[in-house]
GUVEXZA-886051 format. One record per atom (N, C-alpha, C): residue number from 1; residue in one letter; chain; atom name; y, x negated, z. Coordinates in Angstrom, 1 decimal, padded with zeros to 4 digits, always signed. Last residue first. Layout:
<recs>
 keza ronu marmar drendo      y      x      z
  NUM    A      A     CA      Y      X      Z
...
</recs>
This chain:
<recs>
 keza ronu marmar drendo      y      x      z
  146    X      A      N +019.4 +033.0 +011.4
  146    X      A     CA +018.0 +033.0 +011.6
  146    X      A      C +017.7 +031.3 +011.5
  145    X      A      N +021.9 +033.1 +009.8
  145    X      A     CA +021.9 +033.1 +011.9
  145    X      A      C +020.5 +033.2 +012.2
  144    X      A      N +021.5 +036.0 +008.1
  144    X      A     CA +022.5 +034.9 +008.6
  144    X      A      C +022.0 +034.9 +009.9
  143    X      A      N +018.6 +037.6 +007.7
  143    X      A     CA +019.8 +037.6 +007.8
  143    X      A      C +020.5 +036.1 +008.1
  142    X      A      N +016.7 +036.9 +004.1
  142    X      A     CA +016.9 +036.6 +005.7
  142    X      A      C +018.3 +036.6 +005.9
  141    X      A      N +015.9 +037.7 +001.6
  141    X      A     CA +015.4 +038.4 +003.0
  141    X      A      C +016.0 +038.1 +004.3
  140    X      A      N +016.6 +035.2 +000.3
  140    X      A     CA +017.4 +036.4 +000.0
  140    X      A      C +017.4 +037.3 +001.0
  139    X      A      N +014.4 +033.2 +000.3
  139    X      A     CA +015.9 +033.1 +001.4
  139    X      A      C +016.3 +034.5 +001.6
  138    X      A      N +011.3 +034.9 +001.7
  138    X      A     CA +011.8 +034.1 +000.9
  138    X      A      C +013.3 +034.5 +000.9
  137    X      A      N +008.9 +032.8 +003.4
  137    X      A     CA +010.0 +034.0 +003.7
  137    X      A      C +010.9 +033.5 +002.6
  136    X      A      N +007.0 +030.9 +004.1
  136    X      A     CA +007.1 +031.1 +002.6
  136    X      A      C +008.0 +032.1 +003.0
  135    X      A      N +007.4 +027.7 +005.3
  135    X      A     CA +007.8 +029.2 +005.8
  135    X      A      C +008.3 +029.6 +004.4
  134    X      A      N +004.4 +026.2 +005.9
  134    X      A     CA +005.4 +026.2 +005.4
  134    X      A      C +005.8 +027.6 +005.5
  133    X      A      N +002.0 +024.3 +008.7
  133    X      A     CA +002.4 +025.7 +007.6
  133    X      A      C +004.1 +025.5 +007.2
  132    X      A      N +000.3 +021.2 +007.7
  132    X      A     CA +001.9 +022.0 +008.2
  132    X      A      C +001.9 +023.3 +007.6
  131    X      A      N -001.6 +020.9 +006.3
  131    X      A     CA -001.6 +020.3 +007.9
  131    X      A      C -000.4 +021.0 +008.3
  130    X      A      N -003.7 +022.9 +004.5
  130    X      A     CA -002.1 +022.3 +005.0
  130    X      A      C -002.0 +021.8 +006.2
  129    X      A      N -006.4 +021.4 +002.5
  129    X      A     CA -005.7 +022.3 +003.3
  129    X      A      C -003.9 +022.0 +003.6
  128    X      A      N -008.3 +020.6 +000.1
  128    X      A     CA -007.3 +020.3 +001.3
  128    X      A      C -006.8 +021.9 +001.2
  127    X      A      N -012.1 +020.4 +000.7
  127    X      A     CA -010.6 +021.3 +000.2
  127    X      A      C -010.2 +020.6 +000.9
  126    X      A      N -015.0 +019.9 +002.1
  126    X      A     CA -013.9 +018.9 +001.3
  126    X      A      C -013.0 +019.4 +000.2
  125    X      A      N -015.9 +021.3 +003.8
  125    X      A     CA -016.4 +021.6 +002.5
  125    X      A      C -015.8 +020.9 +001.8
  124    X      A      N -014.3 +020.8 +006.3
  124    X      A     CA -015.7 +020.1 +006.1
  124    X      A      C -015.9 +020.5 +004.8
  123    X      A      N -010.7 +019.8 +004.6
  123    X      A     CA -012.0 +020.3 +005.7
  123    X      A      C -013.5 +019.9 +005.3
  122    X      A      N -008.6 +017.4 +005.4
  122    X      A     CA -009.6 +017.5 +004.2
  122    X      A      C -010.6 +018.4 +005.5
  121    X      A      N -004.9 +018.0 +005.3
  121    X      A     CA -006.1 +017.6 +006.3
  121    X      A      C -007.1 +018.3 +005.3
  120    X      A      N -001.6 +016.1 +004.7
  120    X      A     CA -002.8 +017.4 +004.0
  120    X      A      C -004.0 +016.9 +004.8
  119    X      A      N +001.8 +016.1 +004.6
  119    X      A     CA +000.6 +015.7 +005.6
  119    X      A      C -000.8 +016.8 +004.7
  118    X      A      N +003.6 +014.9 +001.4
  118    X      A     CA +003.3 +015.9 +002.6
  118    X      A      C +001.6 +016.1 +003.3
  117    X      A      N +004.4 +013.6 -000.6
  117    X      A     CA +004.6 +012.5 +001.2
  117    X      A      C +004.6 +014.0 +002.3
  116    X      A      N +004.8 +014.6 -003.2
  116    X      A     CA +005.6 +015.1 -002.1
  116    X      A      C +005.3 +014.7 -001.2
  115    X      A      N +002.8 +012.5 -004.5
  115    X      A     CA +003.8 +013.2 -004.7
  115    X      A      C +004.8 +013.0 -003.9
  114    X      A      N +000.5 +012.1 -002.7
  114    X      A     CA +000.8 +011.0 -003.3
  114    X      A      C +002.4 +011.3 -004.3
  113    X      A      N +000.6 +013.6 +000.6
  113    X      A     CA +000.5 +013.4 -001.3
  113    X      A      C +001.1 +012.4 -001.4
  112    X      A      N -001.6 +012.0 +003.4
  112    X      A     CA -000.2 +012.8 +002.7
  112    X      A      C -000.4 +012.2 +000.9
  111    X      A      N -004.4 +012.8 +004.9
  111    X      A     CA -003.6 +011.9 +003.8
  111    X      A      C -002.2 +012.2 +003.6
  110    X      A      N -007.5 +012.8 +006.4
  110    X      A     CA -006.1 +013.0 +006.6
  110    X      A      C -005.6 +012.0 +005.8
  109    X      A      N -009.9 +011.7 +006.4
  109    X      A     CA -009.7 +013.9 +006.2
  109    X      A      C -008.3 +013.9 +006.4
  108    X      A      N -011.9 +009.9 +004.5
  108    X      A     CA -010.8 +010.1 +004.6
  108    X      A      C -011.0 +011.8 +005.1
  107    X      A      N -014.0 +009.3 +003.0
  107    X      A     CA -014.4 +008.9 +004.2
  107    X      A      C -012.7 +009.9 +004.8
  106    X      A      N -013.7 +009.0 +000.1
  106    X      A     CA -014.7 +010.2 +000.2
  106    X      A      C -014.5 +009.7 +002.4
  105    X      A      N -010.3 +008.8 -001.2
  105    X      A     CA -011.5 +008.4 -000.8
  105    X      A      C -011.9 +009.3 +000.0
  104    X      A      N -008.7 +010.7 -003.7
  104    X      A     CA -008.7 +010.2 -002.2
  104    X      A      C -010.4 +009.9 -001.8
  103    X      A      N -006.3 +011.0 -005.8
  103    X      A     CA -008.1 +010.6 -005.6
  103    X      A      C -007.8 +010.1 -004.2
  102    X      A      N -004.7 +014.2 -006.3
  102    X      A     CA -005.0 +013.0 -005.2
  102    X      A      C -005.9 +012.6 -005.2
  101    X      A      N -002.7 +015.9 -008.0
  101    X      A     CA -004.0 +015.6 -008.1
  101    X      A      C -003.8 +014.6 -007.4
  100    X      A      N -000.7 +018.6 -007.0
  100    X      A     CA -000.8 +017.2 -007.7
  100    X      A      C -001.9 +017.1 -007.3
   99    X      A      N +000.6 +020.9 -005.6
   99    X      A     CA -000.5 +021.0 -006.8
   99    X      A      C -000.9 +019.3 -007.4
   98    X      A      N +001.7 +021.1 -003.7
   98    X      A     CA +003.0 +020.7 -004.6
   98    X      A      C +001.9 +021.0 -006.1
   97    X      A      N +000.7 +022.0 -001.5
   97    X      A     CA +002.1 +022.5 -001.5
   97    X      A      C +002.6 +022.1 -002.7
   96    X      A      N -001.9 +021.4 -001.7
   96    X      A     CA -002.2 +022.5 -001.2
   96    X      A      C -000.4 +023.0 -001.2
   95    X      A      N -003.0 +018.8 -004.2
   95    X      A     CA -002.5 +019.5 -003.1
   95    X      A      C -002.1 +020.3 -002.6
   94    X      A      N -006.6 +018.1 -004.6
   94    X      A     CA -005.4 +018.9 -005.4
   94    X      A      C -004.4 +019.5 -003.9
   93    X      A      N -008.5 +015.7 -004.7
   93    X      A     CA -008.4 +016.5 -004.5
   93    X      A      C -006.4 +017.4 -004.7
   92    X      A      N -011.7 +013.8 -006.1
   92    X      A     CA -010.3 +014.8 -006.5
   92    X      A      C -009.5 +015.6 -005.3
   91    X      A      N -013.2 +010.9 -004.5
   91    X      A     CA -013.0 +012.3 -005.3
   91    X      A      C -011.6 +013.3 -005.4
   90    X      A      N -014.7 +008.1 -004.2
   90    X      A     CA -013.7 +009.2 -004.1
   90    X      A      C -014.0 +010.0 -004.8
   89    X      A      N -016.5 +005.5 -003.0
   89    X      A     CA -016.4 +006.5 -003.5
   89    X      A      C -015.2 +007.5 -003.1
   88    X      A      N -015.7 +001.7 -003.3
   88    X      A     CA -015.8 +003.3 -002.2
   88    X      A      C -015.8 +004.2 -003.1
   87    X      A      N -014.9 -000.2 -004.4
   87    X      A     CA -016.7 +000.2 -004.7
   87    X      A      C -017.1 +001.3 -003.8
   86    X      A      N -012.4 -001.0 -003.8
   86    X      A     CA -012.7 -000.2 -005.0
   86    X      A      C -014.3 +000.5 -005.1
   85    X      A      N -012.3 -001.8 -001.5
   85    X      A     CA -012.2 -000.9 -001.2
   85    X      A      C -012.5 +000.0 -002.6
   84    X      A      N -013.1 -004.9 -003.0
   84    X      A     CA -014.3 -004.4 -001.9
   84    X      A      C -013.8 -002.7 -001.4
   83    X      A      N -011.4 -005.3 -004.1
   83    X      A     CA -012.5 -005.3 -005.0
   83    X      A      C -013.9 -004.5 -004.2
   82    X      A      N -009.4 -005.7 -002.4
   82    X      A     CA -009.1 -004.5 -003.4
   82    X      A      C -010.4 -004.4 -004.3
   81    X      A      N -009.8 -007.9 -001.0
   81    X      A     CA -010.2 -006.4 -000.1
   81    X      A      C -010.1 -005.6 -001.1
   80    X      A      N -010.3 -009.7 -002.9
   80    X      A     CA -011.6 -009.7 -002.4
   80    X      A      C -011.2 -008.2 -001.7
   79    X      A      N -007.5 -010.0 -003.8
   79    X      A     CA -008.2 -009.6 -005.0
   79    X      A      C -009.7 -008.7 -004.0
   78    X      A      N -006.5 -010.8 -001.1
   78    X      A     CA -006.2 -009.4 -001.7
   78    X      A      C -006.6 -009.3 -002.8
   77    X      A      N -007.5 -013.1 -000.9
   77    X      A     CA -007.6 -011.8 +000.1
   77    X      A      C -007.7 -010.6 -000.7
   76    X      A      N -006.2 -014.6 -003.0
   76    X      A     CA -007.2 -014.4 -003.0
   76    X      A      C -008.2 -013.5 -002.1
   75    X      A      N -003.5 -014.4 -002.2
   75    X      A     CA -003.7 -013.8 -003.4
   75    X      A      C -005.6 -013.3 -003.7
   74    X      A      N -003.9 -016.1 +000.0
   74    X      A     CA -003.3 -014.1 +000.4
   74    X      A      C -003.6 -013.7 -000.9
   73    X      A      N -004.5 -018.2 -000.7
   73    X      A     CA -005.6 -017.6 +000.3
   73    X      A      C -005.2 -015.9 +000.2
   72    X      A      N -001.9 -018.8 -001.8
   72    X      A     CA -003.3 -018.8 -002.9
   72    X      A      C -004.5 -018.2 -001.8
   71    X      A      N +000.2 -019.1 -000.2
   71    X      A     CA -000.5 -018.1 -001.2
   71    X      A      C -001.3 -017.9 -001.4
   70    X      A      N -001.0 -021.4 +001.5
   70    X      A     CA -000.3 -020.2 +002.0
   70    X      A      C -000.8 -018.6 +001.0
   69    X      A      N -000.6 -023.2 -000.2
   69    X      A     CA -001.2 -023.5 +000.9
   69    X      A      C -001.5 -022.3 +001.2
   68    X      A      N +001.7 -023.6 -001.5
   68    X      A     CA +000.6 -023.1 -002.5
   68    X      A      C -000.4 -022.8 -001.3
   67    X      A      N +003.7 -023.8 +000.5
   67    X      A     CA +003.5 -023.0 +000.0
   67    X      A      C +002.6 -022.5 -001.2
   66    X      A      N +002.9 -026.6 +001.1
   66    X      A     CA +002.2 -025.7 +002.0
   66    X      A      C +002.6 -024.1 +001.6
   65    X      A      N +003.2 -027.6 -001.2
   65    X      A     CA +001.9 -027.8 -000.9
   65    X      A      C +001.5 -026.8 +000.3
   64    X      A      N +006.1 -027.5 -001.5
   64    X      A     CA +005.1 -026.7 -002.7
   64    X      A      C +003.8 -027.0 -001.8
   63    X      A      N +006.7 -029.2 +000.7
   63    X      A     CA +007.3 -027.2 +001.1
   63    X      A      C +005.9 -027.5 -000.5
   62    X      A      N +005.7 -032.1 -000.1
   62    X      A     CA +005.4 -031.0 +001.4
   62    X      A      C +005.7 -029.8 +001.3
   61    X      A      N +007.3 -031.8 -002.5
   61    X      A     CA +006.1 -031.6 -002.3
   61    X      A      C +005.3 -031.0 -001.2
   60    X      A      N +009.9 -031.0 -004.2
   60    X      A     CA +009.8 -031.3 -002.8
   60    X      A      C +007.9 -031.4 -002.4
   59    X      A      N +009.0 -031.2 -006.9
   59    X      A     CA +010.5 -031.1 -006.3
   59    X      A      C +010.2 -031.4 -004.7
   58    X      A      N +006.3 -030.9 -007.4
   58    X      A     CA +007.3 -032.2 -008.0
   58    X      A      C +008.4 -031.9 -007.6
   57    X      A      N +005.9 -028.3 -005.9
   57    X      A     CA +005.3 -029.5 -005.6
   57    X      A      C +006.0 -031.0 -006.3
   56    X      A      N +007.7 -026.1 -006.7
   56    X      A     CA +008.1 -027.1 -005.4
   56    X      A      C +007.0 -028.7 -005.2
   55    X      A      N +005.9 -024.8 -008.5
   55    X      A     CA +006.9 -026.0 -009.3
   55    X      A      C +007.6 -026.6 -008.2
   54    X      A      N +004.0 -024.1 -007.0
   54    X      A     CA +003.4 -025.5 -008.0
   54    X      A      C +004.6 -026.1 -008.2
   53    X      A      N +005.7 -022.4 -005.4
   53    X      A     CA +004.9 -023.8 -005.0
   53    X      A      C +004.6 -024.8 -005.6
   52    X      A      N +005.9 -020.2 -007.3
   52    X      A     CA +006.8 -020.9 -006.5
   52    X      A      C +006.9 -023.1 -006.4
   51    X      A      N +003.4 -019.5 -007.6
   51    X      A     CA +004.3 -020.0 -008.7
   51    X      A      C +005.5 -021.3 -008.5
   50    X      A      N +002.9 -018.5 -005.6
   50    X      A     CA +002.3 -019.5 -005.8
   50    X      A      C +002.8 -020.5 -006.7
   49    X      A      N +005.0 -016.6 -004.9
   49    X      A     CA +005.0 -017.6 -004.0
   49    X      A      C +004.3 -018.7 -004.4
   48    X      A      N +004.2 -014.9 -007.0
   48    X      A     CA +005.1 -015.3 -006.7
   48    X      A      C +005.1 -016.6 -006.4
   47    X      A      N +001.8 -014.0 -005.8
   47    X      A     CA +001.7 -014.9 -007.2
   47    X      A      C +003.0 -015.9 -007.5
   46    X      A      N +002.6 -012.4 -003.8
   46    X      A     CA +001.5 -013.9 -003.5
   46    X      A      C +001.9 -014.9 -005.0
   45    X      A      N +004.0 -010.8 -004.9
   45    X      A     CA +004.9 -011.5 -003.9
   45    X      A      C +003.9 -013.1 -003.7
   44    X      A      N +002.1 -009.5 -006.6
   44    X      A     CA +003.4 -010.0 -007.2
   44    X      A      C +003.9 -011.3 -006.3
   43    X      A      N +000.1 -008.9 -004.7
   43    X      A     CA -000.6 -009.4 -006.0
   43    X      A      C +001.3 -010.7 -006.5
   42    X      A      N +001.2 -007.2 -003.2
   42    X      A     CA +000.4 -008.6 -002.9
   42    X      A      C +000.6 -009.2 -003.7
   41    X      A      N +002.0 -005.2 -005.1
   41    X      A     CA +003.2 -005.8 -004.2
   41    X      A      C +002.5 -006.8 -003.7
   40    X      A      N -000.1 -004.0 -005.8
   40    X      A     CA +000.7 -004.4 -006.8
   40    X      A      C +001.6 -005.6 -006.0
   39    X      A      N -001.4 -002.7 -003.4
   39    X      A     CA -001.9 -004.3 -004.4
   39    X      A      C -001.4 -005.0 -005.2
   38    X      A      N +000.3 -000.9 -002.7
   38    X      A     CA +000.4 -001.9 -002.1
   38    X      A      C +000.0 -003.5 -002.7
   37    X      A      N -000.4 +000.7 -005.5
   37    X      A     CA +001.3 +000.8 -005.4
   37    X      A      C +001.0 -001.2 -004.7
   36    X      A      N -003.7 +001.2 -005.5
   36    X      A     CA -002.7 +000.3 -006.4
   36    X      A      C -001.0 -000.5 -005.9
   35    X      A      N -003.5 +002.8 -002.5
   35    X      A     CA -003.9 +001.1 -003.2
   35    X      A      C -003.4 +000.5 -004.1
   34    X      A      N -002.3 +004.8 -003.6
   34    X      A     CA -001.8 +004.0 -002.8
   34    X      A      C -002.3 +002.3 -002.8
   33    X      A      N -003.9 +005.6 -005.4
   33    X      A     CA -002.5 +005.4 -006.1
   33    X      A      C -001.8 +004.7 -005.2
   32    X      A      N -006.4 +006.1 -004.0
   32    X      A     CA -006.3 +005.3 -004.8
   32    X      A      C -004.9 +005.1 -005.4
   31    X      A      N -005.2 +007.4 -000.5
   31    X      A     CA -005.2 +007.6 -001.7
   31    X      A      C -005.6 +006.3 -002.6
   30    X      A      N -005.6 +005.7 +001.9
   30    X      A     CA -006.5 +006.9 +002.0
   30    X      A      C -006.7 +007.5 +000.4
   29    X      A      N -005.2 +003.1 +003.6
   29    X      A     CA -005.2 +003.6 +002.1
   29    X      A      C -006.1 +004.8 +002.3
   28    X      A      N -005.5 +001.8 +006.0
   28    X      A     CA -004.2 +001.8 +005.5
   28    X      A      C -004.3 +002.8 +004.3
   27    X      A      N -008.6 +001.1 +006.2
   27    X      A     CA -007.1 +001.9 +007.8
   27    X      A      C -006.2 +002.7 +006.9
   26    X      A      N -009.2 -000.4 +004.5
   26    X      A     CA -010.0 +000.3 +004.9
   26    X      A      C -009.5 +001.8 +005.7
   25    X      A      N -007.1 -003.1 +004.7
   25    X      A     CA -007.3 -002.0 +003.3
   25    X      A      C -007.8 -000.5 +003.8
   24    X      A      N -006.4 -004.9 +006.0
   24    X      A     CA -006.5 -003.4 +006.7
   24    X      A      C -006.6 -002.2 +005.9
   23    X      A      N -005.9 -006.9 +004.6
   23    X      A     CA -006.3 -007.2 +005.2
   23    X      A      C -007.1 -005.9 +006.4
   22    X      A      N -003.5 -006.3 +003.3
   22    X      A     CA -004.3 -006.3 +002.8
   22    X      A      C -005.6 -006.1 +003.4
   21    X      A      N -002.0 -007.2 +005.5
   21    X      A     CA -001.9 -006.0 +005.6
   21    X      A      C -002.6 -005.3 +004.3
   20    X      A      N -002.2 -009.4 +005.7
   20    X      A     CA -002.7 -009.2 +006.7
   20    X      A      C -002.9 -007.7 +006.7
   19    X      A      N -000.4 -009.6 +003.1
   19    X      A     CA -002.3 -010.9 +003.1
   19    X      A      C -002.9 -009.7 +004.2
   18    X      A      N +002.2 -009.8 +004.2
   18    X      A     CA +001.1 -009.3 +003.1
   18    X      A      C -000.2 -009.0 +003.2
   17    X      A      N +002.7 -011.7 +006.0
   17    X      A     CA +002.6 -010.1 +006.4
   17    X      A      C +001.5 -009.2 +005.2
   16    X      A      N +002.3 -014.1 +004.2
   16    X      A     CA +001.8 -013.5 +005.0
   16    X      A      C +000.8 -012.2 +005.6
   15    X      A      N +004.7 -013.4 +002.6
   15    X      A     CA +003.3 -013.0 +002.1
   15    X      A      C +002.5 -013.5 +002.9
   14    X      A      N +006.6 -013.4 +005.0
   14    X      A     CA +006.4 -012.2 +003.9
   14    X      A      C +005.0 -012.4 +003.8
   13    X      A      N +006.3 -016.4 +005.4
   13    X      A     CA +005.7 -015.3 +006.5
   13    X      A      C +006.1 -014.2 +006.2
   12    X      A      N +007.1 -017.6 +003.0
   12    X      A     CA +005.8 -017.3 +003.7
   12    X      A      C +005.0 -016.6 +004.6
   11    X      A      N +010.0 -017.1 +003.1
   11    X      A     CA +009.1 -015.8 +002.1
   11    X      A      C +007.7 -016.7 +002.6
   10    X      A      N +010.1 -018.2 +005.3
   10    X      A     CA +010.7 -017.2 +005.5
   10    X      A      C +009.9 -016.1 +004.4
    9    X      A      N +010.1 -020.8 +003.8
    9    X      A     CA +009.9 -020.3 +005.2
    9    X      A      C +009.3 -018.9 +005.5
    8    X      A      N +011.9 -020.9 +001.9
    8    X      A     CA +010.6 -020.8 +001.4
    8    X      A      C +009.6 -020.6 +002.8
    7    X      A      N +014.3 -020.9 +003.1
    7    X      A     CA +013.7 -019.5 +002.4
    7    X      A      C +012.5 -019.6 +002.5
    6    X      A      N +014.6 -023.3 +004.8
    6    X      A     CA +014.4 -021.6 +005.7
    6    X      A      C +014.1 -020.8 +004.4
    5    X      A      N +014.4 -025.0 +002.5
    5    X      A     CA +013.2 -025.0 +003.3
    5    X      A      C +013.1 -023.5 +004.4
    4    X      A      N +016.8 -024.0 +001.4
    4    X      A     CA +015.8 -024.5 +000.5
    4    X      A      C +014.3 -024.0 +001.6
    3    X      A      N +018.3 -025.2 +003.7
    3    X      A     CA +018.7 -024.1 +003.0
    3    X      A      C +017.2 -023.2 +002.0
    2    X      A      N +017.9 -028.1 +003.4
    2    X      A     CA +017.1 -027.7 +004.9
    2    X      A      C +017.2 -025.5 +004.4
    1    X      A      N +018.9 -028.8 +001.0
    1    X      A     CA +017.5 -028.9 +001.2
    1    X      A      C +017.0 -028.0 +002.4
</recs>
C-alpha cells in the first residue's frame, strides 16, 4: 500500500508540474503545433490521473479522492489556457533553413521550427529570417584542416 501511495504521489506532482506549465501558455508556445504537442501531454497525464482516482476511490479512497482532487483542476486549466491561447491570431510563416510551414502566433518574433528546432527571428514586415547564419561553402571547395 505505502508502495501504491509514493506512486500516486509522485504522478501528482507530475500533473502538477503540468497544470503549471499550462499555466504559461502565453511565454511557452510560439508555434500552434507546439501547443497542441504540450496540450496533448496535459490533457493525457491529467485524464490519466483522473481515471486513476475514480478507480482508487473504492480501493483506497483517501489517495482516489485526492488524486481526483488534483486532476480534475489541471485537466480543467488546461482545457481554459488552450481555449484562451486558441482565440490568438496567427499566421504562416515558412522557414528560412528547412522550408516548413510554421503557424506562429501574431505577438511572437522569436521561434524555432517546428521541423528542424532551428532558432528563426520574425522581422518588422513579418518574414522569418535566420537567427543563425549557416555556412553554405560547399564541402568539396574546402581544403583539409579548415
Amino acid at each position: 500500500m505505502e508502495a501504491v501511495g509514493g506512486t500516486i504521489i509522485g504522478a501528482s506532482i507530475f500533473v502538477v508540474r503540468r497544470a503549471m506549465a499550462v499555466a504559461s501558455l502565453k511565454v511557452e508556445f510560439s508555434t500552434v503545433r507546439e501547443l497542441e504537442k504540450k496540450s496533448a501531454q496535459v490533457f493525457s497525464y491529467g485524464g490519466g490521473a483522473f481515471f486513476v482516482g475514480l478507480v482508487l476511490i473504492f480501493i483506497a479512497p483517501p489517495i482516489g479522492v485526492f488524486l481526483v482532487a488534483i486532476s480534475a483542476p489541471t485537466v480543467l486549466a488546461a482545457m481554459i489556457g488552450v481555449s484562451i491561447l486558441g482565440k490568438e491570431r496567427t499566421r504562416q510563416v515558412f522557414c528560412p533553413y528547412c522550408s516548413s510551414k510554421n503557424e506562429v502566433y501574431v505577438s511572437r518574433t522569436k521561434l524555432n521550427c517546428d521541423i528542424c528546432r532551428r532558432p528563426i527571428l520574425i522581422d518588422q514586415n513579418g518574414e522569418a529570417v535566420m537567427a543563425q547564419p549557416i555556412d553554405l561553402t560547399p564541402q568539396h571547395n574546402r581544403k583539409v584542416g579548415e
